[in-house]
N, C-alpha and C positions, 0 to 999 in steps of 0.2 A: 910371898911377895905381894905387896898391894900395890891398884895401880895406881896409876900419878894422878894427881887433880889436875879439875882443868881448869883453862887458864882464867884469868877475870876477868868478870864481864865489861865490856867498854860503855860509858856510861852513854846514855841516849843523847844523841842530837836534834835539835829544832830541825824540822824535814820542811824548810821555806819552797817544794818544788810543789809538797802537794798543797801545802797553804795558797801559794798563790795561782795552782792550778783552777781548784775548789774556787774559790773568791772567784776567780774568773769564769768559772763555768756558770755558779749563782748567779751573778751581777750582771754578765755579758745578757743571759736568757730573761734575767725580771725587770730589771731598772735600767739601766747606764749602757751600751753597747760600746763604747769606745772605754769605758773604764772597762770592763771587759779583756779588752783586745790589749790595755796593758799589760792586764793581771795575765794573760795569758804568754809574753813576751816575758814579762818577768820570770816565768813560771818554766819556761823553756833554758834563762840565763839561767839557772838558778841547778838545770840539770845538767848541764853540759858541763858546770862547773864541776860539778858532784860526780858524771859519769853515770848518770843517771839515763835513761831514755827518755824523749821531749814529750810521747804521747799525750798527756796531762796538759800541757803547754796548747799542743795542738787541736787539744778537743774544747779547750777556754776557747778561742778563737775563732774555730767552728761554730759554738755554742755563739758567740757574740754575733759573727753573720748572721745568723738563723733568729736572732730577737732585733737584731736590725730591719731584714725582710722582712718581721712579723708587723712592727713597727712603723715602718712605710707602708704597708699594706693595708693597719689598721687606716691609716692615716688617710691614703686615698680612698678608699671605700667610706669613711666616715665624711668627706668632703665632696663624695658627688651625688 
């Protein structure tokens, strides 16, 4: 007796949770702070959808406060 094959494989989907986690963590820390804080809002819609956990969501956002602070801080220090 052979055994059964297994089943086929389900074709890949676009994973838009960590795309726009990614994006947000990048963008929130180098450039943009408030693009950031979308991509990371996005990122979190995008898991709940899925059943995914937001982690990834959460840490864009993070990541976005944290280049915001940076950014103020450069800002006042460069100004006095």
């Amino acid at each position: 007796m052979t055994a059964p094959y297994p089943p086929p494989a389900t074709p890949a989907r676009s994973d838009r949770t960590t795309l726009w986690g990614t994006m947000g963590i990048v963008i929130g820390l180098l450039t943009c702070w408030p693009l950031g804080v979308v991509f990371g809002v996005l990122s979190m819609n995008e898991a709940r959808k899925a059943g995914k956990q937001t982690t990834l969501g959460i840490v864009a956002i993070i990541a976005s406060i944290v280049g915001l602070v940076f950014a103020v801080t450069m800002y006042y220090l460069a100004t006095r």
